[in-house]
C-alpha positions in Angstrom: 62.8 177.1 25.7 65.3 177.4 23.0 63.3 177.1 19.5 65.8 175.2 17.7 64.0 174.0 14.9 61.9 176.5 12.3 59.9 175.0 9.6 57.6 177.6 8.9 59.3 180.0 6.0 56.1 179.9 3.9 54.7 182.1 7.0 57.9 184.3 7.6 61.7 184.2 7.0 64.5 185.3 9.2 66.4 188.3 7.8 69.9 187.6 6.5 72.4 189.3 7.9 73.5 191.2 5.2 70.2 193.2 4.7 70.3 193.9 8.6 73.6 195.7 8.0 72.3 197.3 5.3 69.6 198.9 6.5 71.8 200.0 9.7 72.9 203.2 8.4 69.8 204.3 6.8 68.2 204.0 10.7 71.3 205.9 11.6 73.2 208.4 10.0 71.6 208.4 6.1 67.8 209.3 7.5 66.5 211.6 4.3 63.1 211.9 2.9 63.9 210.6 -0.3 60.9 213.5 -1.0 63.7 216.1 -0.2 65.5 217.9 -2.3 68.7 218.7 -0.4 71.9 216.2 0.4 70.2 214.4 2.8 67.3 213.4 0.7 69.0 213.3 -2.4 71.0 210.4 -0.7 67.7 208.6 0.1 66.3 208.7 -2.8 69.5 207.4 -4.6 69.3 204.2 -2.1 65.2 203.7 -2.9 66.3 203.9 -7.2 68.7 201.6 -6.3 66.3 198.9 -4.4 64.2 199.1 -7.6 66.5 198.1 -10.1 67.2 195.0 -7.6 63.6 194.5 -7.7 63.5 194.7 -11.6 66.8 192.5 -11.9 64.7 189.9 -9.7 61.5 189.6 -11.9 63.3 190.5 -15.5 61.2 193.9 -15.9 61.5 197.5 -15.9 62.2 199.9 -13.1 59.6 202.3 -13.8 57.0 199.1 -13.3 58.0 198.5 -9.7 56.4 200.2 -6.9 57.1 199.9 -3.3 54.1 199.2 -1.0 53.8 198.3 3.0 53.2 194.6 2.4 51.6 192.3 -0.2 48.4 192.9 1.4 48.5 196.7 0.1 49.6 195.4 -3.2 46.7 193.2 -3.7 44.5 195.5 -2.5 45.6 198.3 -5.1 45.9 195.6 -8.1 41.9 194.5 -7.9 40.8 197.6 -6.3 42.8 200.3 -8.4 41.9 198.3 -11.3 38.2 197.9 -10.4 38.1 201.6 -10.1 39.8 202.2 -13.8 36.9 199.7 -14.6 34.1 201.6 -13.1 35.5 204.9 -14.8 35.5 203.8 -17.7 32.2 201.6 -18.1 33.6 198.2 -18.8 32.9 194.7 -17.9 32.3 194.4 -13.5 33.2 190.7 -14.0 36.1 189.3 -11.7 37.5 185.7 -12.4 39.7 184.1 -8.8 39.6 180.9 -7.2 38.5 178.8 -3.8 42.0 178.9 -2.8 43.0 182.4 -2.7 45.0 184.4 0.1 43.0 186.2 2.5 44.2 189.5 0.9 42.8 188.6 -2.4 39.5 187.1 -1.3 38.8 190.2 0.6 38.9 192.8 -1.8 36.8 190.0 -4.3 34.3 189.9 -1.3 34.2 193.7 -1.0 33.7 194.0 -5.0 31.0 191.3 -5.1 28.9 193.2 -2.8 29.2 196.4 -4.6 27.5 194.3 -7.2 30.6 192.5 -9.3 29.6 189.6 -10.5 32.5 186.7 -8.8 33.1 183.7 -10.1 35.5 181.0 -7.9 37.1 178.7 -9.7 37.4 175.3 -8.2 40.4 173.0 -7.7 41.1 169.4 -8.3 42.2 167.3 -5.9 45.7 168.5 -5.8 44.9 172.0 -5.7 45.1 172.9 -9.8 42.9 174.5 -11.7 42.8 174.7 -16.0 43.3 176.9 -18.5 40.0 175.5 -19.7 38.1 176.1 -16.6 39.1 180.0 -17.0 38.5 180.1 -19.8 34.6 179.0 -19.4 34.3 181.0 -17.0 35.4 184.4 -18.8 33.2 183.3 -22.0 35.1 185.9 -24.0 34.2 188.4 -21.7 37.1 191.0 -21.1 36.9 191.5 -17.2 39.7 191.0 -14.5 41.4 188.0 -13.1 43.2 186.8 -9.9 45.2 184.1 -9.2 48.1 183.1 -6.9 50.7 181.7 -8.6 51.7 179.4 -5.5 50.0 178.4 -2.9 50.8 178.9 0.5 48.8 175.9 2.2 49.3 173.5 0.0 52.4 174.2 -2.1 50.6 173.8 -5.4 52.8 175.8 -8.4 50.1 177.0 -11.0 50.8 177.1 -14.7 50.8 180.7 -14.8 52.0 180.7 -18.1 48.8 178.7 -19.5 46.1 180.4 -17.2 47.6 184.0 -18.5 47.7 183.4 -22.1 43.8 181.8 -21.6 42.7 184.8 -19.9 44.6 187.5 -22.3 42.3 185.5 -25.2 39.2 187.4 -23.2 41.6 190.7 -23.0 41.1 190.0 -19.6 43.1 192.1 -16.6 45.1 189.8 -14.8 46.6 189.9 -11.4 48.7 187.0 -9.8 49.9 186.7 -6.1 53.6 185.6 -6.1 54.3 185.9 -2.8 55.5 182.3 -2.8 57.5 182.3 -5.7 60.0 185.1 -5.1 63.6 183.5 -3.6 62.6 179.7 -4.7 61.5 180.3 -8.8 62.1 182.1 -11.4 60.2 185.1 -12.4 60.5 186.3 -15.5 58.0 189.0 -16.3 59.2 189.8 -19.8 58.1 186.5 -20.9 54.5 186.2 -18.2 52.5 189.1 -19.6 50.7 189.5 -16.3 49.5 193.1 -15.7 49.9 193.5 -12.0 52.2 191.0 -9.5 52.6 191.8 -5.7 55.6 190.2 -3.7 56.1 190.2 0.2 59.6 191.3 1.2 59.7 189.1 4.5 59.0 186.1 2.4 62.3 186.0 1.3 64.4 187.2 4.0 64.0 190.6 3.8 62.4 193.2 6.7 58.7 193.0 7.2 56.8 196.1 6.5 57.8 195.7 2.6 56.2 194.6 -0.6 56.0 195.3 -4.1 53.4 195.8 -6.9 54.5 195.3 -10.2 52.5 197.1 -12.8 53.1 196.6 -16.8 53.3 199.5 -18.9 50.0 200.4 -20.3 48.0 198.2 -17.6 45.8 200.8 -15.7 44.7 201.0 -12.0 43.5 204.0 -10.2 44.7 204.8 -6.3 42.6 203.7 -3.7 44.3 205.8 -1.4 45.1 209.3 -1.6 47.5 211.7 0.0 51.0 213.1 -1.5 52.9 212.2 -4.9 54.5 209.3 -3.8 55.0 206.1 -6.3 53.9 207.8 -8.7 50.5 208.9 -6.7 49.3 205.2 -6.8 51.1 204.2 -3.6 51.0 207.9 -1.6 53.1 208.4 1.8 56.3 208.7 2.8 58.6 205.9 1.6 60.1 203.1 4.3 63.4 203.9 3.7 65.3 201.5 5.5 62.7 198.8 4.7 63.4 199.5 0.7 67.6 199.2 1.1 66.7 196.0 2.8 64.0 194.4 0.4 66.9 195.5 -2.6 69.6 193.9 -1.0 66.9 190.9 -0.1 66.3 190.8 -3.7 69.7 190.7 -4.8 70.8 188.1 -2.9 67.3 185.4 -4.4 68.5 186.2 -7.8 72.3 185.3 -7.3 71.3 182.6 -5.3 68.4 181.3 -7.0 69.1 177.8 -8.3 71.2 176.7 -5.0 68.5 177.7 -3.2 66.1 175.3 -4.8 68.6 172.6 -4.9 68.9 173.0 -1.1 65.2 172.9 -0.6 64.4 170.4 -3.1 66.7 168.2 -1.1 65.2 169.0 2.5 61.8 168.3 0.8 62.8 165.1 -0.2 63.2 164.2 3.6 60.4 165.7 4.6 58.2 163.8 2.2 59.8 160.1 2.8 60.0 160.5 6.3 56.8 161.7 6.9 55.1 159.6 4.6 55.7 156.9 6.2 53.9 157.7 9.1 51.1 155.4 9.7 47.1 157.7 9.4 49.2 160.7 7.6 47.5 161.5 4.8 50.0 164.5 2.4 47.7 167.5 0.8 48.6 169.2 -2.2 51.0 168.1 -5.6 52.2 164.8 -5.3 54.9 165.6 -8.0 57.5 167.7 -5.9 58.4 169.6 -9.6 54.9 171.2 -9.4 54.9 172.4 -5.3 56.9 174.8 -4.3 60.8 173.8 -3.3 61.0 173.0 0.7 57.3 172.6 0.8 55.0 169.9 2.5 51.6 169.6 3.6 49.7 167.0 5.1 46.5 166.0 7.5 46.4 163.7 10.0 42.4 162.5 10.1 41.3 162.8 13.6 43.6 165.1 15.1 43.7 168.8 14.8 46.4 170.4 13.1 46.6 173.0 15.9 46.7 170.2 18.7 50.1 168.8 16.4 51.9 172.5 15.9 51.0 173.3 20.0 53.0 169.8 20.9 56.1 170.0 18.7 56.1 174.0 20.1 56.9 172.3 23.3 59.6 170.1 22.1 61.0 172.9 20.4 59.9 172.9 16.6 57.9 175.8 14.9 55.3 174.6 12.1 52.4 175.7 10.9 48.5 174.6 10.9 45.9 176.2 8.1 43.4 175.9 10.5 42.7 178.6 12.2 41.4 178.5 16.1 39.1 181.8 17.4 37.8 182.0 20.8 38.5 178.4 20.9 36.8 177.0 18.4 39.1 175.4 15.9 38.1 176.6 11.9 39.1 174.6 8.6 41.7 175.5 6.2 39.1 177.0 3.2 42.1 175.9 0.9 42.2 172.5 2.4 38.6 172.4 2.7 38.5 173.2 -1.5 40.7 169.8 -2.6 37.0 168.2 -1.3 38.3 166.7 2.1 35.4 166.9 5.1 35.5 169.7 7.6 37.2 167.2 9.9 39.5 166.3 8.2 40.5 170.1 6.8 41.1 170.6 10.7 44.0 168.0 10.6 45.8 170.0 8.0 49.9 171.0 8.8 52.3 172.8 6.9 56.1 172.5 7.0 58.1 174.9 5.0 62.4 174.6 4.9 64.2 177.8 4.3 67.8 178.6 3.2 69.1 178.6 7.0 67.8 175.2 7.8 69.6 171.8 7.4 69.2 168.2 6.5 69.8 167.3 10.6 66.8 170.3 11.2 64.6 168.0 8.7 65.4 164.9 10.4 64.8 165.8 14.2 61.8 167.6 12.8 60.6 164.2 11.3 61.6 162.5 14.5 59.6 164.9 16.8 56.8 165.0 14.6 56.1 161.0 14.3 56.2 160.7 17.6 52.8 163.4 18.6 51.3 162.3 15.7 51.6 158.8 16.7 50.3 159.6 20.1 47.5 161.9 19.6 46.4 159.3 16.8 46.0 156.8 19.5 44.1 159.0 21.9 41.8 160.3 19.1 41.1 156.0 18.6 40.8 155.9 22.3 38.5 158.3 22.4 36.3 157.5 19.5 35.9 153.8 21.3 34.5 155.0 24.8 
């Protein structure tokens, strides 16, 4: 079957064309350790200084403050668990700030530090998927300790104000780590004016290789590694660098910054058809911001009470178009969304939740047909689900 419709960028992007030619030669004839010292290496490591001033062009900071890491799971691993080890060293507050609607990546390493005894406080969400500046600020009662929140969430499409929730949580002196793995290709980042301490990004996010991410660190902000080995980044990040993963994440990152604004316009305009068309559909119910200037560009998220999500992206995977469900089926047994599941809908309804997410390759006709297809399984697996509720 030819899968001639993808709508699920928020999950993954194709790799443009000119970071695959790119990172051809460094799988070819320019394979150095960029740990070595002669030609070979000396040529790698010129190509991994150069991905890093792309990276530090892309989110306005310096070079020195970028460090390469296998994914964004790595990075926010080492933001809240290098910092939590600086925190232990040095006998300070054990009190981590996040929210209900974190990334799995993120709500891990929270779980794993509230059962060495942190104290974890989860913010809650309106019904949109916001939290306040207010709220933080409550909850870090002048306390310096650490905080994490994602900028943008995947799920939902709810944009935070980053630039409130940071200045509330440096009144605390509070650490704070934000997951903009969303935000990279479609926003602007501009880290000299955000005083975050630690960001992560995911390179195939924004149509770079997979295998890639970043972790920003500020000057002065402290973590310790959690993984140990060679000299590497700096010795927070230790191992041999992804060479060809780096070129291609550089060149990836060159190519969001020049394109930036077109590329929201272009999404903000698929969005558009997404929401009006989809809207309309009779039972559909959309999750998340309704003021498209506060989700993410290309974004929209709905639930469709009485069906499950996963029944919805299984049927239009048959006809050809690849979304995306937050609810997650093991052995079986179909799970709610937990971000869904946060903005207060039932447990039933969190398993009707779909995501559809436009990239820079699709077009207005890919929005439409996708529309098209989509009304149509609703439609019918509405009226079985009424059927079946009646016998």
């Amino acid at each position: 079957m030819n899968r001639s419709i993808y709508l699920d960028n928020s999950a993954t992007t194709q790799v443009r064309q000119e970071v695959r030619e790119a990172m051809q030669p460094y799988l070819d004839e320019k394979w150095g350790n960029p740990s070595s010292v002669h030609y070979y290496g000396r040529q790698a490591r010129q190509a991994v200084d150069e991905a890093r001033q792309s990276i530090a062009a892309l989110l306005s900071c310096e070079e020195d403050e970028i460090y390469f890491t296998p994914c964004a799971t790595y990075s926010n691993n080492t933001a809240l668990l290098g910092r939590a080890r600086f925190v232990l060293a040095n006998d300070r507050s054990k009190r981590l700030v996040t929210s209900q609607i974190e990334h799995p990546s993120c709500i891990g390493p929270a779980r794993h530090l509230e059962s060495a005894g942190w104290q974890v406080e989860y913010l809650s969400v309106d019904r949109e998927g916001f939290f306040c500046a207010q709220a933080l600020k409550k909850a870090l009662n002048n306390q310096a300790g650490m905080v994490s929140l994602m900028w943008a969430n995947n799920e939902i499409g709810c944009v935070q104000d980053m630039s409130a929730l940071v200045e509330a949580a440096k009144e605390s002196g509070a650490f704070f780590h934000t997951d903009a793995v969303q935000i990279a290709g479609k926003l602007p980042i501009n880290l000299q004016k955000l005083p975050v301490d630690t960001l992560s990004l995911s390179g195939h996010k924004f149509y770079g290789p997979k295998g890639i991410g970043v972790l920003f660190v500020r000057r002065g902000s402290n973590l310790m590694p959690i993984m140990f080995g060679g000299g590497q980044e700096k010795g927070l990040l230790p191992g041999t660098e992804s060479l060809p993963n780096i070129v291609g994440l550089g060149v990836a990152a060159k190519h969001a910054l020049a394109d930036l604004e077109l590329t929201k316009q272009n999404l903000r305009r698929l969005q558009n058809i997404l929401k009006e068309k989809l809207s309309a559909i009779e039972g559909l119910r959309p999750t998340g911001p309704q003021d498209d200037e506060r989700r993410l560009p290309g974004h929209f998220s709905f639930i469709v009470p009485g069906v499950e999500g996963e029944s919805i992206v299984l049927q239009a995977d048959l006809r050809g178009l690849c979304v995306s469900s937050a609810s997650a089926c093991h052995k079986g047994i179909v799970q709610p969304s937990h971000v869904v599941s946060a903005l207060g809908f039932t447990e039933q309804e969190a398993k009707g939740s779909v995501r559809i997410s436009a990239g820079c390759f699709n077009t207005e006709a890919d929005c439409e047909n996708a529309c098209n297809i989509l009304s149509t399984i609703i439609t019918s697996l509405s009226r079985q689900a009424t059927n079946a509720s009646l016998r």
